[in-house]
MMTF fields as JSON, N, C-alpha, C and O atoms, coordinates in Angstrom:
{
  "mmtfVersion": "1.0.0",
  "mmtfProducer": "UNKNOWN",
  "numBonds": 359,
  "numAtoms": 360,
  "numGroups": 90,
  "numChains": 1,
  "numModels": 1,
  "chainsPerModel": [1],
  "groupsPerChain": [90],
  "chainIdList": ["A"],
  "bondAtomList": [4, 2, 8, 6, 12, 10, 16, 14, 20, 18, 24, 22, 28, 26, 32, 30, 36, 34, 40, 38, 44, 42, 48, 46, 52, 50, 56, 54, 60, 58, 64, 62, 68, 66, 72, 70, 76, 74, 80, 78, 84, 82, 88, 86, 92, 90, 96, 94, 100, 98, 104, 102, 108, 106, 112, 110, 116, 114, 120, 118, 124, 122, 128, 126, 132, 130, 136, 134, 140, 138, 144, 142, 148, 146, 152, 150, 156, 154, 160, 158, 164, 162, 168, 166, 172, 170, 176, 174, 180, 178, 184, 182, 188, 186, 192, 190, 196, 194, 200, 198, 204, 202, 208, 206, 212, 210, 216, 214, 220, 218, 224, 222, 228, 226, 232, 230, 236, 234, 240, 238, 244, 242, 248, 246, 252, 250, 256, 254, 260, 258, 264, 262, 268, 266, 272, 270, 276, 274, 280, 278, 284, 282, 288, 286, 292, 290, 296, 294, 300, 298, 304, 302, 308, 306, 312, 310, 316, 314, 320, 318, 324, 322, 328, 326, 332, 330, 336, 334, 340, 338, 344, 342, 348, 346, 352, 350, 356, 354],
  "bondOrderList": [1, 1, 1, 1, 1, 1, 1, 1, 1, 1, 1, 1, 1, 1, 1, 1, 1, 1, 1, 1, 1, 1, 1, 1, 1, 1, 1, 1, 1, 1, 1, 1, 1, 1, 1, 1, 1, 1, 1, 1, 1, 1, 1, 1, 1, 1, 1, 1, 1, 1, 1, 1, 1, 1, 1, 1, 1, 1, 1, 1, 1, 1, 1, 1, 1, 1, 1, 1, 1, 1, 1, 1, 1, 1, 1, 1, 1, 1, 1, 1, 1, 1, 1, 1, 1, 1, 1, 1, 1],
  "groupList": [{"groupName": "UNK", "atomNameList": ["N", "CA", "C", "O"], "elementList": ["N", "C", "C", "O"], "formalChargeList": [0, 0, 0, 0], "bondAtomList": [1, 0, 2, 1, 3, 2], "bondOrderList": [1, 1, 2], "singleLetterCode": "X", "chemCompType": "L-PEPTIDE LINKING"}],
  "groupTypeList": [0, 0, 0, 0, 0, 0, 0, 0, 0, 0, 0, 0, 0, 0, 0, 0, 0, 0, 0, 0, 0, 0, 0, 0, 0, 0, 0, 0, 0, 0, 0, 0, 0, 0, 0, 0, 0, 0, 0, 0, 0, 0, 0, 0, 0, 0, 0, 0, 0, 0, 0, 0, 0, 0, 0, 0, 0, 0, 0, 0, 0, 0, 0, 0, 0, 0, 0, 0, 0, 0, 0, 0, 0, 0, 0, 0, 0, 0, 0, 0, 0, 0, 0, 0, 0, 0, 0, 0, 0, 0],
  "groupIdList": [1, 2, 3, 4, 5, 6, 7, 8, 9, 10, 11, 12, 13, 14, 15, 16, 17, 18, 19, 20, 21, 22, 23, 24, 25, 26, 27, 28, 29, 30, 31, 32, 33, 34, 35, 36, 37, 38, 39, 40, 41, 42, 43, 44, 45, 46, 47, 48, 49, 50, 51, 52, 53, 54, 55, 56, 57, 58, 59, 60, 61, 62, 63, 64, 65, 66, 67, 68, 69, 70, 71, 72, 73, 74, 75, 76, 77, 78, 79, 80, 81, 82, 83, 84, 85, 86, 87, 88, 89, 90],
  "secStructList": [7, 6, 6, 2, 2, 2, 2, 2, 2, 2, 2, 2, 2, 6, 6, 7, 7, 6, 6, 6, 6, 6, 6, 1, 7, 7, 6, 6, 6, 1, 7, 6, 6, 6, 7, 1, 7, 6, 2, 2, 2, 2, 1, 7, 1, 7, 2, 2, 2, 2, 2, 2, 2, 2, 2, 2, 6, 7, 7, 1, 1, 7, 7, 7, 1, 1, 1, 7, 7, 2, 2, 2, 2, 2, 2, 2, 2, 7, 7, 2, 2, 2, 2, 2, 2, 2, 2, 2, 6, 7],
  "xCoordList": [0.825, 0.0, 0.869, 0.246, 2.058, 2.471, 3.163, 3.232, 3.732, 4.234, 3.216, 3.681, 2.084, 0.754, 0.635, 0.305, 0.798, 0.281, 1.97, 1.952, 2.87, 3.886, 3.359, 2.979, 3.434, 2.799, 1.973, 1.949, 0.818, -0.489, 0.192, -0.472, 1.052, 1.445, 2.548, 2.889, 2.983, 4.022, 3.032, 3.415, 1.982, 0.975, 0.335, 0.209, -0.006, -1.227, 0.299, -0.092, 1.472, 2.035, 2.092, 2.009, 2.249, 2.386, 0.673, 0.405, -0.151, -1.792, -1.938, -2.263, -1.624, -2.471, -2.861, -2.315, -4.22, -4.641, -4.926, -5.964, -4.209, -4.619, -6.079, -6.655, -6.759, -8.559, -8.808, -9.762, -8.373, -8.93, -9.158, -10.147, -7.845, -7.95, -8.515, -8.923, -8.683, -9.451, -11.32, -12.144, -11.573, -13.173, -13.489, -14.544, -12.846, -12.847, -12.64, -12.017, -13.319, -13.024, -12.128, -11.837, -11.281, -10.407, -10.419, -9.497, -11.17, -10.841, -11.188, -10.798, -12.016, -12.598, -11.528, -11.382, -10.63, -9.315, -7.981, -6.982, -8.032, -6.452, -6.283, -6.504, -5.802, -5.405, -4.669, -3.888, -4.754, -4.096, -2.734, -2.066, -1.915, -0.46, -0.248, 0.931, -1.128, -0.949, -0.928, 0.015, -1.992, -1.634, -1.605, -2.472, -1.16, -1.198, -2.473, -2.691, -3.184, -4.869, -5.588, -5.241, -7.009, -8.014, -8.272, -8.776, -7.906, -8.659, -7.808, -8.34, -6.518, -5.767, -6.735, -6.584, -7.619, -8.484, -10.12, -10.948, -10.275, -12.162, -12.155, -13.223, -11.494, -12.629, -12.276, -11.47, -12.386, -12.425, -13.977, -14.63, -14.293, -14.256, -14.324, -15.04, -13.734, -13.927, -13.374, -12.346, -14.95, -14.894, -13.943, -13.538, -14.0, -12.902, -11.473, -11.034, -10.805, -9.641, -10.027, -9.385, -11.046, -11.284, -11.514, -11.096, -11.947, -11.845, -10.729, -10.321, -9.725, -8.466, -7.253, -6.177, -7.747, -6.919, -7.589, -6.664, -8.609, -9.275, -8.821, -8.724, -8.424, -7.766, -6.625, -6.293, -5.967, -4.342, -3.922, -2.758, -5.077, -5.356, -5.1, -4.5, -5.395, -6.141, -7.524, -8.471, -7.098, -8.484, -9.609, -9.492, -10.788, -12.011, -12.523, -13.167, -11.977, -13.07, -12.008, -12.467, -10.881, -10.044, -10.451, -11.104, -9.876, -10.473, -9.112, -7.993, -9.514, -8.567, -8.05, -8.056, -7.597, -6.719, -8.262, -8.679, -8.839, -10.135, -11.366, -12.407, -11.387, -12.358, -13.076, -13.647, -13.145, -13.816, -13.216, -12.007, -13.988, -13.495, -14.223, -14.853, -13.957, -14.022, -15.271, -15.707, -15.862, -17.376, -17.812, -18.419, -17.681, -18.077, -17.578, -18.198, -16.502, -15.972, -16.785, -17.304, -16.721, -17.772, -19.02, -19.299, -19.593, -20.859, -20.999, -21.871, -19.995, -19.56, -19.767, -20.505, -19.125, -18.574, -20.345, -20.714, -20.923, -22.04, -21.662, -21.897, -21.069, -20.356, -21.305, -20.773, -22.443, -23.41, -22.204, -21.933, -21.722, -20.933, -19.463, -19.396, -18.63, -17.885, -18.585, -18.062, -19.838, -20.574, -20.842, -21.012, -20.884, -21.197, -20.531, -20.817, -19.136, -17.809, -17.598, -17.527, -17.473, -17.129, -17.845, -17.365, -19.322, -20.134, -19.688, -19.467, -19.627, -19.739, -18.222, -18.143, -17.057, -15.931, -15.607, -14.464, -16.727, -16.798, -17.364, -17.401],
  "yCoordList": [-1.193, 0.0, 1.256, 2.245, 1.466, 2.487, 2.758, 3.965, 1.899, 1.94, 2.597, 3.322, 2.424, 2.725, 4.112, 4.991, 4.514, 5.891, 6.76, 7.946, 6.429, 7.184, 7.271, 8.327, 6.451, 6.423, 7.238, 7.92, 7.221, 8.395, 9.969, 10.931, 10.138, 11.256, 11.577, 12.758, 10.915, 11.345, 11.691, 12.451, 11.22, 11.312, 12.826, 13.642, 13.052, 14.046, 15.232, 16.23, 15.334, 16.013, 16.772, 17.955, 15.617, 15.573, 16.002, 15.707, 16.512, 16.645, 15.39, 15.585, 14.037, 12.838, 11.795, 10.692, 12.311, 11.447, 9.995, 9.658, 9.111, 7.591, 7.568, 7.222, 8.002, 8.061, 8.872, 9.568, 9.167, 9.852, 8.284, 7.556, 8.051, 6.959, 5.857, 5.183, 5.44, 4.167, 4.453, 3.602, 5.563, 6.502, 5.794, 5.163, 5.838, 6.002, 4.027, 3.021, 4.288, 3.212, 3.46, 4.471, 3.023, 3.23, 2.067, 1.974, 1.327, -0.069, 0.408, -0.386, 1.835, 1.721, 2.838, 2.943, 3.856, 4.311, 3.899, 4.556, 2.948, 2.292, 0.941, -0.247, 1.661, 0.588, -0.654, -0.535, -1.771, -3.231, -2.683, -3.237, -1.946, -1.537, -0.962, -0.61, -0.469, 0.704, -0.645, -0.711, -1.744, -2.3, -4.274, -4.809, -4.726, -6.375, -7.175, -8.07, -6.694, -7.44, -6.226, -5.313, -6.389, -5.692, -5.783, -4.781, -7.104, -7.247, -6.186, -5.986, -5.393, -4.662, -3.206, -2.386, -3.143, -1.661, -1.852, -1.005, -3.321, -3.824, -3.617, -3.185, -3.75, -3.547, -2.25, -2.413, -1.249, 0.149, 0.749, 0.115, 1.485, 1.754, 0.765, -0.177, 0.687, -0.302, 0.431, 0.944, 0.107, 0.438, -0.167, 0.132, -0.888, -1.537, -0.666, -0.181, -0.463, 0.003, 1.132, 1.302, 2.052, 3.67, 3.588, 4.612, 2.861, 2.759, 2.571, 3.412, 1.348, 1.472, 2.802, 3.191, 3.007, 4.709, 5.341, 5.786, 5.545, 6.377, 6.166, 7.21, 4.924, 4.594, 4.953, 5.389, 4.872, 4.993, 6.2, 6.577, 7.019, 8.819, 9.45, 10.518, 9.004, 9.562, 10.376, 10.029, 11.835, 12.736, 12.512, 12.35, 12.505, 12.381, 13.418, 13.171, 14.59, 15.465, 16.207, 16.894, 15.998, 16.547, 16.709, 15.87, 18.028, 17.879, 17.805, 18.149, 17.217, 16.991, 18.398, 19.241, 18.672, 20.166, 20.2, 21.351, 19.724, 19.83, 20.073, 20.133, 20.273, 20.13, 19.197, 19.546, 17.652, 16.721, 16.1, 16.19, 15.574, 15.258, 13.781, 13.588, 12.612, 11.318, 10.885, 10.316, 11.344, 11.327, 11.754, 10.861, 12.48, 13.246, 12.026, 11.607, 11.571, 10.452, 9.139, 8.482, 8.988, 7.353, 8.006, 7.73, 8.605, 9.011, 8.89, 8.247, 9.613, 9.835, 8.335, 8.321, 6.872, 6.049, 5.263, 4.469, 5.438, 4.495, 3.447, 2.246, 3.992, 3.072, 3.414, 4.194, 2.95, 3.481, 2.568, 3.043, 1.54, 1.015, 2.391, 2.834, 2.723, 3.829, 4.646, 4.931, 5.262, 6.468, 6.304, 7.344, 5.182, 4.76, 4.616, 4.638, 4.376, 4.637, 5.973, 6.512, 6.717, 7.811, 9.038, 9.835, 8.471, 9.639, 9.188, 10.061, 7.859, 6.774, 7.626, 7.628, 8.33, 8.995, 10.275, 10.678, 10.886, 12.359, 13.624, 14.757],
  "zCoordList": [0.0, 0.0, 0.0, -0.387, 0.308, 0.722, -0.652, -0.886, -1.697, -2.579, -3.587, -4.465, -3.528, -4.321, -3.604, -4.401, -2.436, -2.104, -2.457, -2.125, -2.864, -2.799, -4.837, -5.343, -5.332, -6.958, -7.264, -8.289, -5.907, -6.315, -5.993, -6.378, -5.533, -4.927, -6.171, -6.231, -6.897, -7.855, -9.074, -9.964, -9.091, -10.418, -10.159, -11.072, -8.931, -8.468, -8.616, -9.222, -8.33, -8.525, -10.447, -10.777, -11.281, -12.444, -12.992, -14.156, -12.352, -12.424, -13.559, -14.73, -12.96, -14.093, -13.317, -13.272, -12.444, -11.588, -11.604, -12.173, -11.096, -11.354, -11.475, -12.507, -10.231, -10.483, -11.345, -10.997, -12.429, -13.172, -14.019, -13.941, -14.863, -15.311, -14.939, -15.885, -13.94, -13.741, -13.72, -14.054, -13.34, -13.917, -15.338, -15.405, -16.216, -17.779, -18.643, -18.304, -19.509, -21.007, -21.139, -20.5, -21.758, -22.919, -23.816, -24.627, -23.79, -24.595, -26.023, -26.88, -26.643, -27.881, -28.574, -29.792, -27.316, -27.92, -27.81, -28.101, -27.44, -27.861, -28.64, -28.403, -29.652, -30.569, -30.215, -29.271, -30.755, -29.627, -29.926, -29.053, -30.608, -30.721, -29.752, -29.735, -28.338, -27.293, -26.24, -25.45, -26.229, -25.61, -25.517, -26.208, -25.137, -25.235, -25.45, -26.266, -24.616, -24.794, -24.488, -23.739, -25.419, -25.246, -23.565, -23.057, -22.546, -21.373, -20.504, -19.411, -20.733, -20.035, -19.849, -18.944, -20.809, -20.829, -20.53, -20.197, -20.781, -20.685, -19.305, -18.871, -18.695, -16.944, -16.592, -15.676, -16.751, -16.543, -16.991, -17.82, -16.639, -15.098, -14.211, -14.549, -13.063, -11.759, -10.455, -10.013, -10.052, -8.851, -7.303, -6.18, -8.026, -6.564, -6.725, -5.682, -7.825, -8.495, -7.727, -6.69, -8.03, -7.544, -6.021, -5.479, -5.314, -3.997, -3.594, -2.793, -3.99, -3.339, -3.783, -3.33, -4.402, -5.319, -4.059, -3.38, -3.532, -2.732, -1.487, -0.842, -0.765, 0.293, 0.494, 1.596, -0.297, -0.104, -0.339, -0.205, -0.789, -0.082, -2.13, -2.251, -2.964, -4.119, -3.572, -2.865, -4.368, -4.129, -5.012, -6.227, -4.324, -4.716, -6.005, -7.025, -5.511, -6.126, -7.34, -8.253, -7.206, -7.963, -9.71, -10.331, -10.308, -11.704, -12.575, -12.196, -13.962, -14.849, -15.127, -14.23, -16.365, -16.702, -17.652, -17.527, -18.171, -18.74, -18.038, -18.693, -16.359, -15.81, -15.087, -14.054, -15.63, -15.396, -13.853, -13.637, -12.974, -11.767, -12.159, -13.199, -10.912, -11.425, -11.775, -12.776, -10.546, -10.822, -12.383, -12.975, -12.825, -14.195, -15.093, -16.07, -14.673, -15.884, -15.859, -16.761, -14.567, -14.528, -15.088, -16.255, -14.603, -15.241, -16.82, -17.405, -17.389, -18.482, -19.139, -20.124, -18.655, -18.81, -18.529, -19.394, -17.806, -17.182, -16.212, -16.35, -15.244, -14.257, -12.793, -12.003, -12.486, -11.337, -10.206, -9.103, -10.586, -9.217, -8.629, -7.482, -9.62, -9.735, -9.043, -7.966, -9.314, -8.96, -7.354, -6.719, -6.736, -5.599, -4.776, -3.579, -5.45, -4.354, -4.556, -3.452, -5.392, -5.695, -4.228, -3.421, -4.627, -3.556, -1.793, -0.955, -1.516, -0.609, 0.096, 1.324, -0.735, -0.015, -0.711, -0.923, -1.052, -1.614, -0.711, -1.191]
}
């Protein structure tokens, strides 16, 4: 865990929130050349992923350089389980 909260803290520095990314699809924008299997991008959004990002002290409400905070992305995405952790430590 601590290795994961020192990771979230180097990202949130760089404004490229891990919960941002795990909020979001990506399986229909990355080409299989970006990555090994389609299954590396199919379970996104997931909520368990955004809860433990949320534990290990990832901010809730934080917004992208575009605005969007995570909530806005699951939503975005149709993730009501996402949306439920999201509010559940918002």
């Amino acid at each position: 865990m601590s290795d994961l909260r020192r990771l979230i803290l180097i990202n949130d520095e760089r404004n490229q929130l891990l919960i941002h990314l795990a909020c979001q699809d990506f399986s229909a924008q990355m080409p299989d050349k970006h990555c090994r299997t389609r299954k590396n991008t199919s379970s996104f959004p997931n909520a368990a992923v955004v809860e433990t990002l949320i534990k290990a002290g990832s901010p809730v409400d934080d917004a992208t350089g575009f605005g969007d905070r995570p909530i806005t992305l699951a939503a975005r995405h149709g993730c009501l389980k996402t949306i439920d952790v999201l509010i559940k430590y918002g």
